[in-house]
N, C-alpha and C positions, 0 to 999 in steps of 0.2 A: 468800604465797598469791596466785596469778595471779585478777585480777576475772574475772568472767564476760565472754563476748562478746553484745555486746545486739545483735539483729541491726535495727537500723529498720523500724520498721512501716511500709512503704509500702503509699500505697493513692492510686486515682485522684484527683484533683482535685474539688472539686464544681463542679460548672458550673452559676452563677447570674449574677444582674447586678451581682454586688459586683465588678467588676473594677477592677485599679487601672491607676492611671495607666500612661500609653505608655510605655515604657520602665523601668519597674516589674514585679520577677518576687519571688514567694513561693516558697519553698521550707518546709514544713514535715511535722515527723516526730516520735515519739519515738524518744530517744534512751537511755532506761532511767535518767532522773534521779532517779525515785522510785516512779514507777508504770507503769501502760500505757495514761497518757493522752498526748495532744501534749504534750512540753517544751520545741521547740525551732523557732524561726524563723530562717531566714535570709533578709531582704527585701533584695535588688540592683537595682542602677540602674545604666543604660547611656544613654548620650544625647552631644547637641552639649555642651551646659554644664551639667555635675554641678556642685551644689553641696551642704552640709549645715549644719545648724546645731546647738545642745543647748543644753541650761539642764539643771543636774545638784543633786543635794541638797549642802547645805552644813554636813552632820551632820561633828562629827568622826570619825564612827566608818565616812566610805563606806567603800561596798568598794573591793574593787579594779577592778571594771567601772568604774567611777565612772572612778576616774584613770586608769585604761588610755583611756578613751572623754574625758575633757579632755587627755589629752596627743594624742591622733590627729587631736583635732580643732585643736588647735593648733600641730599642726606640719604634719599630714597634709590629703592631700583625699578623704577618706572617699567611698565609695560603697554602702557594705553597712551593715546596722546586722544583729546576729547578739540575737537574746533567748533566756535560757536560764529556763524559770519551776521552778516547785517547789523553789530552793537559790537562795539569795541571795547564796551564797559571801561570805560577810562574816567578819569576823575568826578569821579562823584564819592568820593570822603571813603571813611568807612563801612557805609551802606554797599559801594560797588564792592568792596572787599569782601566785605560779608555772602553777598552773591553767588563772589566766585566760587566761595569755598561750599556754599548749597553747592551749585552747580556740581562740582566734585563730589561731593557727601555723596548724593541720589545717585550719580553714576557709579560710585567706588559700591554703597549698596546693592543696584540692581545689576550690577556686573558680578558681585562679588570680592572685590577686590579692596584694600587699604586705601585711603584715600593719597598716602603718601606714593601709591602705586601709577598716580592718573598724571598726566602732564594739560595743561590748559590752553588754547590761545582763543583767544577771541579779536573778531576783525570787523569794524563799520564805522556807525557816526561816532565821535567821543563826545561824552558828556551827557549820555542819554542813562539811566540805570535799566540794566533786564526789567522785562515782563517777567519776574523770578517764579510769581505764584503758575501763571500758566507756563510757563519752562518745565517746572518739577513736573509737574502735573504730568505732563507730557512726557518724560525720560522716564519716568515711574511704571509708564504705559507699554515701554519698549521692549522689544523680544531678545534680548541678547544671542538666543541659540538659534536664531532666524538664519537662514544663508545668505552667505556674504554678500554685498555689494560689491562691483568691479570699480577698478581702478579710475574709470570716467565717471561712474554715478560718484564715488567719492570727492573727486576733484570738483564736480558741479556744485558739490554741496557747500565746498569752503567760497566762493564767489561773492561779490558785491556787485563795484563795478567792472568787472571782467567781461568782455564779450565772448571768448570761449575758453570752454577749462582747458586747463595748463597739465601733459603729464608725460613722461619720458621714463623708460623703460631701457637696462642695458645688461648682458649675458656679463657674468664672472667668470674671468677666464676661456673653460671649455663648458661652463656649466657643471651640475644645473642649477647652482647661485643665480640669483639676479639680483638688481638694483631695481627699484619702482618707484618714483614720485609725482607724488603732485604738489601744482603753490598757486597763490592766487595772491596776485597783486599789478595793479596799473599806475597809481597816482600815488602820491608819498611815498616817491621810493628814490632815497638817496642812503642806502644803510652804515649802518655805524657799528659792526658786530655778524650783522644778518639783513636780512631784506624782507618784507612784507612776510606772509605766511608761506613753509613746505615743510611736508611732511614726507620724508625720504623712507623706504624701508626696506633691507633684504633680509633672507634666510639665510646670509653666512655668519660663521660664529668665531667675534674676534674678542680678547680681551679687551672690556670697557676701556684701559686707559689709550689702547692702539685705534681703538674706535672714533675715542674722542680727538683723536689728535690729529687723524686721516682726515675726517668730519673739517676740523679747526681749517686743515690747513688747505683744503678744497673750497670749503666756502670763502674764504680769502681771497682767491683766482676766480669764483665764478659771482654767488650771490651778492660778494663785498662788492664787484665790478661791476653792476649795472646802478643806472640811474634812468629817472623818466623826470623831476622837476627838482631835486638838489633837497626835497625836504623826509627828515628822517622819519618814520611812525614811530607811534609812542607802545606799537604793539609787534611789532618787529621781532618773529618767530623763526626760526629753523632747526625741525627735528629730524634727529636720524633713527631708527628702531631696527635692531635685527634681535630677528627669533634664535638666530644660534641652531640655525638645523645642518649645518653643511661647511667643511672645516677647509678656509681658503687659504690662498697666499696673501699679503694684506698690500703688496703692491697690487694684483688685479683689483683687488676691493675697492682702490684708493684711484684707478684708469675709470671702473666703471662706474663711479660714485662721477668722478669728472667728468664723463660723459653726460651722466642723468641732469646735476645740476648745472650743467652747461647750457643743456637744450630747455633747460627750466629759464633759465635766465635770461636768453635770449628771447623763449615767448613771454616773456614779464615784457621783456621792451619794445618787442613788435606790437603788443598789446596797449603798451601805454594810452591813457585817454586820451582820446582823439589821434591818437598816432596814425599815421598813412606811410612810413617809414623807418623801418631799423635802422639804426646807427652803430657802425662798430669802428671801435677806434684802438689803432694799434699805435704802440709807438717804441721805439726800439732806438739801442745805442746808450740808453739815459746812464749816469751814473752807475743808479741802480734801480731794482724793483720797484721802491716807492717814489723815487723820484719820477719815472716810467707812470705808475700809476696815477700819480699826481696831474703830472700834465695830460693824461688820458683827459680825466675825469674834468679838467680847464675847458676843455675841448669842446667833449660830451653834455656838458653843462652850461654851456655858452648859450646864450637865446639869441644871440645875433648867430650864431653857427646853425641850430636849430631851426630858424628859421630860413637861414639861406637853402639849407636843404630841404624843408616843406616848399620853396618857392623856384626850386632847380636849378638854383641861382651859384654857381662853381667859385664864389668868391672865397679865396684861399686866405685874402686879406685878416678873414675873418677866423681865420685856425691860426695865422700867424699873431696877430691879438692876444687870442688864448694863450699861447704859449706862452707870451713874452709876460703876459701879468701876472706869472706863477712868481716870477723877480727873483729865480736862481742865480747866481752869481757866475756857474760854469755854463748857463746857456747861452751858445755865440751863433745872433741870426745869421751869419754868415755860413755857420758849417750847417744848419737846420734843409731838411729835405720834406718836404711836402707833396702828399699823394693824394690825387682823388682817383678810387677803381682803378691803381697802380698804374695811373698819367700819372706824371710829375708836372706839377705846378709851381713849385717854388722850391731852387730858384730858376730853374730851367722852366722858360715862361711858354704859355701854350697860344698858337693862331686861333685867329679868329673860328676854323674851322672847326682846328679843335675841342676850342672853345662850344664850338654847337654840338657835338658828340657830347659832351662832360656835363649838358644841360639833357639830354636826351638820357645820359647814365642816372642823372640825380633824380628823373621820373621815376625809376625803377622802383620796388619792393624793399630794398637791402643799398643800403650806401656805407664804403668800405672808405675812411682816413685814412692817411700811413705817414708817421713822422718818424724821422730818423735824429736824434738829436745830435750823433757821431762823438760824446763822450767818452762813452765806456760799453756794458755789454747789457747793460740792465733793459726790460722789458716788461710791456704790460696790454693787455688786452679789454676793452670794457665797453660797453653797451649802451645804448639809450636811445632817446626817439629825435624825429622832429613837433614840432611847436607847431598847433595849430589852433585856427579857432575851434573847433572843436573840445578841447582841451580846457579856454576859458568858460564856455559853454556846460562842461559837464560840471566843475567843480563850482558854477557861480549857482548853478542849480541843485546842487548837492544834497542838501537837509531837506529842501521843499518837492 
């Protein structure tokens, strides 16, 4: 039976001050991957010195976007990063494989470009194969010289379940560099490498290898640090792309790059399904960094923690828990300091009054932890939500 022919929804551009970088063009549509919302980005770069970088999931089970998008980038000099959202294209054999690499073929044709030029991700249900004949059909259809889309029509396009697109914007240095990105991810996000899907991109021009390193060692402090339910995606993306228009220092690069994936990160986890509260948790004194990080993450992933804070409930009982079942050897409850909204709770214990202020605090938008473990100097900072119904809600209804 021949698929349907989907014809692509074209429609003008919006014209706002999301624009991205110089030598940065958006192209987006839908392509009829599930519905008739946007499915599909294509973001290209043109300039004096392209470069790209990624950090990808370490799940056994990636897709095929995954290896298509670590082989391109290790053999190839990427220019394009192509996001297909609503089908995650994950394990369905050599068939999903096969897809993927249509999928690139038709693009790297009507763009012009090699296929080893395109980077891939795709984000939704796993286990479903593209609608591959009405996909082509549709990318075959598209204008590539069309005018760009902005930086929100593109961020809307990578979406599932996200309730609003995700996108952050930061000055290099004195300019006129910028950093631009967008990501989209709420549910399966506990990363191992990277975090759900972002596509980061500026107009300055660094050697690939300083690129990728700045890249490495950012997403490590911001995307590595959020979590929303402790489980990893099997599609777990994060691109960087600069057109190489504009010749910087690679510490601004590397402030401003911090910046963008910072405030990425953080609406990954206010967004969380069903979330009604960010979580940020510091913890400081540790060892070192990882240890730091580690007991963040005990914390931030706690469902009894999670839940005290959906329920405004100040019980510290339940960070002190976390901590202790990380089973360090140098961690001593005794020397441990606990904060809520920089009250100290434990061990300096708080009145009943208190007590009703710190219930009135956990209402709020944003609820800030602070552990001091008094080791040594090591620190770590990291994200996540509270736990609500809501949450079992979206993901029990998911497929259907």
């Amino acid at each position: 039976m021949t698929s349907p022919v989907c014809v692509p929804r074209i429609r003008s551009p919006t014209v706002t001050s999301d624009q991205l970088p110089l030598g940065v063009h958006a192209t987006v549509a839908n392509i009829g991957v599930k519905d008739t919302t946007d499915d599909f980005v294509v973001i290209t770069m043109d300039g004096p010195a392209m470069a790209a970088a990624g950090m990808f999931t370490q799940s056994r089970f990636a897709g095929p976007s995954v290896v298509l998008s670590r082989d391109h980038l290790a053999t190839g000099t990427p220019r394009a990063m192509v996001v297909v959202s609503k089908n995650a294209n994950v394990a369905n054999g050599p068939e999903g494989a096969a897809d993927a690499d249509r999928v690139v073929a038709t693009v790297a044709d009507r763009w012009g470009y090699a296929p080893s030029d395109i980077l891939l991700a795709s984000t939704g249900v796993i286990g479903r194969r593209y609608p591959i004949d009405t996909m082509v059909s549709a990318i075959a259809q598209l204008d590539p010289g069309a005018p760009s889309y902005g930086l929100r029509d593109a961020a809307r396009g990578i979406m599932t379940t996200d309730t609003v697109e995700k996108v952050a914007v930061a000055t290099i240095g004195d300019g006129p560099a910028v950093v631009c990105g967008i990501a989209k991810g709420v549910g399966m996000i506990e990363p191992d490498m990277a975090t759900m899907i972002a596509v980061v991109m500026t107009d300055a021009a660094l050697p690939v290898g300083e690129l990728r390193a700045i890249h490495r060692r950012v997403t490590d402090t911001t995307f590595n640090c959020v979590s929303v339910d402790t489980d990893t995606s099997t599609s777990d993306t994060a691109v960087l792309l600069a057109s190489g228009h504009y010749p910087v220092d690679p510490a601004d690069v590397e402030r401003a790059l911090a910046d963008v994936q910072r405030d990425l990160t953080r609406a990954i986890a206010a967004d969380g399904e069903g979330a009604e509260t960010l979580i940020e948790v510091r913890v400081d004194g540790a060892r070192d960094d990882d240890q730091a990080k580690r007991v963040a993450k005990s914390i931030v992933n706690s469902p009894l923690v999670k839940t005290a804070v959906h329920g405004a409930d100040p019980n510290w009982g339940r960070v002190a828990m976390a901590i202790g079942k990380c089973n360090d050897h140098d961690i001593d409850a005794d020397a441990c300091v606990i904060s809520f909204g920089g009250v100290e709770v434990y061990p300096r214990k708080v009145d009943d009054a208190g007590l009703a202020e710190l219930e009135n605090y956990l209402r709020g938008p944003e609820v800030t932890i602070d552990v001091n473990l008094h080791i040594d100097r090591g620190t770590a900072t990291v994200w996540g939500c509270d736990l609500t119904d809501g949450y079992i809600r979206i993901n029990a209804d998911y497929t259907t």
